[in-house]
Each structure stands twice: as C-alpha cells, then as structure tokens.
FITI-320013 format. One record per residue: x, y, z of N, C-alpha, C, CB in turn; residue in one letter; residue number from 1. Coordinates in pm, whole numbers. Glycine has a CB too. Example, Ala and Ser with C-alpha at 12.3 -4.5 7.8 and 13.67 -1.06 7.14 Angstrom:
# residues 2
[rec [1319, -569, 780], [1230, -450, 780], [1320, -330, 780], [1131, -447, 905], "A", 1]
[rec [1285, -225, 708], [1367, -106, 714], [1290, 3, 787], [1408, -60, 572], "S", 2]
END
This chain:
# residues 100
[rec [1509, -2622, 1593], [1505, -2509, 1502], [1603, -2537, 1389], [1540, -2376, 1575], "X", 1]
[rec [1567, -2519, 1318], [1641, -2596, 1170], [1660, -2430, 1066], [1485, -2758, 1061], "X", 2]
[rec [1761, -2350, 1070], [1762, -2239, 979], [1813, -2248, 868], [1813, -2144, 1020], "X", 3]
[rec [1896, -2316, 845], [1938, -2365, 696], [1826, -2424, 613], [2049, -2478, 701], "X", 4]
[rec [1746, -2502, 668], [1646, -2584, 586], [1532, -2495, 557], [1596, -2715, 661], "X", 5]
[rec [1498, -2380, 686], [1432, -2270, 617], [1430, -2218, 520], [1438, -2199, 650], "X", 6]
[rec [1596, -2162, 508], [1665, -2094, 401], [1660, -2156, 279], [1796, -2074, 430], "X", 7]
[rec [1682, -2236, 289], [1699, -2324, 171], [1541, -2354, 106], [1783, -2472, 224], "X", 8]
[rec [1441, -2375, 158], [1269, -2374, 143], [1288, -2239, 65], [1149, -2366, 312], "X", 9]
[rec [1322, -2129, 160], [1278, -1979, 69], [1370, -1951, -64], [1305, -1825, 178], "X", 10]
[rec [1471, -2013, -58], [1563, -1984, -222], [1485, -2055, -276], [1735, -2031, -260], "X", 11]
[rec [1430, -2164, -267], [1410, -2225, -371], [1261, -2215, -424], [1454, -2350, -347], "X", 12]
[rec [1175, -2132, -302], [1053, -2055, -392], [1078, -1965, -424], [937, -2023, -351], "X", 13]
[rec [1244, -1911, -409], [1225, -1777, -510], [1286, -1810, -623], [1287, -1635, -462], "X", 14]
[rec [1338, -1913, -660], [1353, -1999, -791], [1546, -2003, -823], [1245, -1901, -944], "X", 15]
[rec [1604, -1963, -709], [1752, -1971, -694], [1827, -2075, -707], [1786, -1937, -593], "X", 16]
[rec [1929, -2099, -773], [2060, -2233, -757], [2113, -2193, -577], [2251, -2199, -919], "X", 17]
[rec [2182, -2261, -595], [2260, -2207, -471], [2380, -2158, -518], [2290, -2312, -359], "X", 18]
[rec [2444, -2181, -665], [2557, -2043, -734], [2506, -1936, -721], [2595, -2033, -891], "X", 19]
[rec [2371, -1922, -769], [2343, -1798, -780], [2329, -1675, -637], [2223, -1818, -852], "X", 20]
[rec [2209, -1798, -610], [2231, -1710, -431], [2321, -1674, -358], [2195, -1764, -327], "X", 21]
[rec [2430, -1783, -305], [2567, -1747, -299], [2612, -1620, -341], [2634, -1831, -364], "X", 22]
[rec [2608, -1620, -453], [2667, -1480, -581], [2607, -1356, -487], [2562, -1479, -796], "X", 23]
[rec [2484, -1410, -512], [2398, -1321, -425], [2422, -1229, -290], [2313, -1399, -391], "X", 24]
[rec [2444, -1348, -230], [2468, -1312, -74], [2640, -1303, -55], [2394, -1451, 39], "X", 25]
[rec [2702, -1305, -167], [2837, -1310, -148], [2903, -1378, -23], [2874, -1186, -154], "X", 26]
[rec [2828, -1532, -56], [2947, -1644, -24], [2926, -1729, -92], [2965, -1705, 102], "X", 27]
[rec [3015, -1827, -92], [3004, -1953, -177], [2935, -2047, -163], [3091, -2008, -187], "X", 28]
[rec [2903, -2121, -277], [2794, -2216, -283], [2860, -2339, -182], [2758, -2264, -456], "X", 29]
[rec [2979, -2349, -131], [2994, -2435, -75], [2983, -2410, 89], [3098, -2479, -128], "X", 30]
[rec [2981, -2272, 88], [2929, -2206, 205], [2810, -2242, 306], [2900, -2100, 160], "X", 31]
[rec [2739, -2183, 119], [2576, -2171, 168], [2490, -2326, 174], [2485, -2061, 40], "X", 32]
[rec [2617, -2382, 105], [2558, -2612, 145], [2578, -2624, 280], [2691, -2787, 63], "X", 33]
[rec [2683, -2594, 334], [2665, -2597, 503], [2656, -2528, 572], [2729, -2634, 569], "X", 34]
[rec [2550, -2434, 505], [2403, -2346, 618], [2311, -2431, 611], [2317, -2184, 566], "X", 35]
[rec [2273, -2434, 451], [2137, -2493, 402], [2151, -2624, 518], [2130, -2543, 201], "X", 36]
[rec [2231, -2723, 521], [2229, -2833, 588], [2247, -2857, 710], [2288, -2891, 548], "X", 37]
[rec [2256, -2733, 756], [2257, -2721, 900], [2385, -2750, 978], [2159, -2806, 949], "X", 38]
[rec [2506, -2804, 910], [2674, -2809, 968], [2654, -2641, 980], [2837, -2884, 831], "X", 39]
[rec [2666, -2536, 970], [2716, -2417, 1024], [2624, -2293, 1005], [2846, -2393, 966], "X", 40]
[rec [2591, -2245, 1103], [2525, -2129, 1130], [2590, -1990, 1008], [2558, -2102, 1308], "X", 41]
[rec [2488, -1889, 938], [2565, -1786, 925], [2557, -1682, 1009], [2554, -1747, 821], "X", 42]
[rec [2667, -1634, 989], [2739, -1493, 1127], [2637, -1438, 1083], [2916, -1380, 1122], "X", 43]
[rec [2624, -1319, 1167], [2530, -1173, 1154], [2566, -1091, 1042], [2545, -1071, 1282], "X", 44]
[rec [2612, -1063, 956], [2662, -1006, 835], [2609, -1146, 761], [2843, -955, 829], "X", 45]
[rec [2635, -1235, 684], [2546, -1280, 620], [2463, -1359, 638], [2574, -1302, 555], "X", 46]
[rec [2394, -1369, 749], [2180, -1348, 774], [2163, -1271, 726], [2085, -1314, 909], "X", 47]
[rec [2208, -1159, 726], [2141, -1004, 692], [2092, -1001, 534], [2272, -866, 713], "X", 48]
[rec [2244, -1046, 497], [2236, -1039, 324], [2146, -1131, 295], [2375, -1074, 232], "X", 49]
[rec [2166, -1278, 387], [2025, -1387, 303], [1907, -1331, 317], [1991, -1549, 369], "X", 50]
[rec [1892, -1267, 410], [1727, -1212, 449], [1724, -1100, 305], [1706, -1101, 656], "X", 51]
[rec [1840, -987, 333], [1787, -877, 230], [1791, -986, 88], [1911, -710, 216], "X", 52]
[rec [1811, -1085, 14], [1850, -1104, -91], [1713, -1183, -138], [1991, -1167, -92], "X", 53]
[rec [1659, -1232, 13], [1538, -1304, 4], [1433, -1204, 9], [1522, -1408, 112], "X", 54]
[rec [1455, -1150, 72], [1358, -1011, 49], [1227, -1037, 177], [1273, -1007, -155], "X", 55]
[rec [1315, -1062, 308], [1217, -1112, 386], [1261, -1043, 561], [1219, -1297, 362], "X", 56]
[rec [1199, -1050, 686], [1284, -1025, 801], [1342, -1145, 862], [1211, -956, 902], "X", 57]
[rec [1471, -1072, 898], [1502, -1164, 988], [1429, -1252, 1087], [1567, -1112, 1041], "X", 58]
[rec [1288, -1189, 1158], [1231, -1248, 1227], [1121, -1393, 1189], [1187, -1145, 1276], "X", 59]
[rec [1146, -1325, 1029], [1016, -1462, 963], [1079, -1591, 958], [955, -1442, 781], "X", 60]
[rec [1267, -1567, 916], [1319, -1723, 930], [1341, -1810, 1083], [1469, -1721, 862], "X", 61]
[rec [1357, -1672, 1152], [1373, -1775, 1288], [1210, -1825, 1311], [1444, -1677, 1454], "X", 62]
[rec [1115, -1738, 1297], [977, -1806, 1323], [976, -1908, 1227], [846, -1712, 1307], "X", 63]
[rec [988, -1958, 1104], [935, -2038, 1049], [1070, -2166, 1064], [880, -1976, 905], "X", 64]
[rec [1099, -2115, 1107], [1209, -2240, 1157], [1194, -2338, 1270], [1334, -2181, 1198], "X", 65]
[rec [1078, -2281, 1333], [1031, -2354, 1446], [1014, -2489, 1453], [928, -2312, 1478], "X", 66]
[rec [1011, -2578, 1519], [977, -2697, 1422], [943, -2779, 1618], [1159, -2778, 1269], "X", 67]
[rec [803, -2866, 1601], [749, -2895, 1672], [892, -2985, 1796], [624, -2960, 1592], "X", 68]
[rec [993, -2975, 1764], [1122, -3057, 1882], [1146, -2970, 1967], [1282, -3102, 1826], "X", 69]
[rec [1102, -2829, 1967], [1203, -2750, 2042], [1055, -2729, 2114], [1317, -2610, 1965], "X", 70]
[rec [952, -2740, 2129], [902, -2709, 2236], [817, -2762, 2341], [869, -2640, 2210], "X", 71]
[rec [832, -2703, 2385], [783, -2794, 2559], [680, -2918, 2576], [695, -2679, 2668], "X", 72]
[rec [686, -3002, 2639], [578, -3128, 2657], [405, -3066, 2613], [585, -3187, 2856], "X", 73]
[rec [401, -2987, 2736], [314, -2958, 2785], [267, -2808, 2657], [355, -2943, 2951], "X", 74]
[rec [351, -2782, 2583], [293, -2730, 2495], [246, -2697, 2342], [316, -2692, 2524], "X", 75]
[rec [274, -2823, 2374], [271, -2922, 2189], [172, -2883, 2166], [269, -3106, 2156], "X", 76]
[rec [72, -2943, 2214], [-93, -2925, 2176], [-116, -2811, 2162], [-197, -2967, 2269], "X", 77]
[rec [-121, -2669, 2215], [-176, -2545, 2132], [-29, -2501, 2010], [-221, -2387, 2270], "X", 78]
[rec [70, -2551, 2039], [158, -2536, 1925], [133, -2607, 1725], [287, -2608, 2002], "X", 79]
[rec [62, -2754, 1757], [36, -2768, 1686], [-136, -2769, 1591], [106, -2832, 1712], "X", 80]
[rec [-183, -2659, 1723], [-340, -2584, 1668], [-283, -2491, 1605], [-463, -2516, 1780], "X", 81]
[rec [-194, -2417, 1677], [-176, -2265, 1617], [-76, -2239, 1494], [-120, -2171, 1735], "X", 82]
[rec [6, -2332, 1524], [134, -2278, 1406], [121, -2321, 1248], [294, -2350, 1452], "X", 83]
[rec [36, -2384, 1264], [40, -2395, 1070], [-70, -2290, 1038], [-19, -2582, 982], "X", 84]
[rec [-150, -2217, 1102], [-218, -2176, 1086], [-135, -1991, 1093], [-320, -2248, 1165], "X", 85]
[rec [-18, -1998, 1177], [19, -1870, 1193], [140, -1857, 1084], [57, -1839, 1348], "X", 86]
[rec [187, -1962, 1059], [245, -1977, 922], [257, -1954, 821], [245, -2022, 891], "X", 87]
[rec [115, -1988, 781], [14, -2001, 642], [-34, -1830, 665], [-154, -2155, 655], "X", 88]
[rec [-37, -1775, 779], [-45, -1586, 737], [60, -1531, 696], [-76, -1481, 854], "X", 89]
[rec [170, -1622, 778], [311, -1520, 781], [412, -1550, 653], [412, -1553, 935], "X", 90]
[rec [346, -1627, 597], [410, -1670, 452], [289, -1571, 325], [396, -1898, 432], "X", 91]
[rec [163, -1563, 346], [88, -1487, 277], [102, -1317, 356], [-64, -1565, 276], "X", 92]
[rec [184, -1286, 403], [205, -1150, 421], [319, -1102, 362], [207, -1117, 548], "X", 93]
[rec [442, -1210, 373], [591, -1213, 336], [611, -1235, 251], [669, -1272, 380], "X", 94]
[rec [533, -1321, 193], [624, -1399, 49], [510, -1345, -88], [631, -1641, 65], "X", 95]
[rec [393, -1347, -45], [282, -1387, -192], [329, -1256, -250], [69, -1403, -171], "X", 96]
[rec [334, -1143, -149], [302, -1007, -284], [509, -1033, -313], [216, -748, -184], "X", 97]
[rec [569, -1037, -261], [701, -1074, -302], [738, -1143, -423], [746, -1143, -214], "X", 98]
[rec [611, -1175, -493], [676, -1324, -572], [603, -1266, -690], [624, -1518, -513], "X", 99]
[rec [503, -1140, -690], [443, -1060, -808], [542, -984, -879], [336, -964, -764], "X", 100]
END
C-alpha cells in the first residue's frame, strides 16, 4: 500500500506544486516530500486536511492505494479482474465532477 504516491497522483491531477498544497494542508513542502515518498506516514489531523484539500474521502486514498503486493497468493487473480475496473468507477465518481 503506497499512500504518499497516491497522494501525490491526486495533487497533481488537481494541478498543485507541493508549496502550494503544503500551504494548503498546512505543512511544509518538505513535509509533504516525505509523505509523497513514502519515508513518513501523515498523523490523523493531516490526512484529514489532505483529503478535505483534495476534495476526496478518506476511504478513496486508502482504496486506491492498493497495489497488487499486499494481497494474497491465492487472490491475485480476481484482484487483478476486478480492481482496475473498480478504480476506473471510483475515480469517475470522485474526481471527474470534482475537476468541473
């Protein structure tokens, strides 16, 4: 599960620096380089703000953060029928009218 690299995917379709976002989410850009890169998790107070600033739920970054390592042998195969496909909704429910 990779959440920084999520994060970092969604600033940058919403057309953000990482000064700005930072600004945004009130921490620093040197902060938000080791989220984006995965050296450090953010606390529960700012997830909150990246989610509200992204304009998205908390639950869409941990889902789209998924990433075919974390799951089971035996359940790769309907993981990789289903998830680009549950993706490709949950990004056209979350993001498209978001970006009008």
């Amino acid at each position: 599960m990779n959440i920084g690299k999520t994060i970092k995917q969604l600033r940058k379709d919403r057309g953000y620096s990482q000064i700005t976002f930072g600004e945004r989410c009130e921490i620093s850009q040197s902060a938000l380089s080791l989220i984006e890169n995965g050296t450090r998790m953010p606390n529960k107070t700012t997830f909150r703000r990246i989610c509200e600033v992204l304009e998205v739920p908390e639950e869409l970054i941990y889902f789209l953060s998924i990433d075919e390592s974390t799951i089971a042998q035996d359940k790769k195969e309907k993981f990789n029928t289903l998830y680009p496909w549950a993706k490709d909704l949950m990004m056209k429910i979350f993001l498209e009218d978001s970006n009008k």
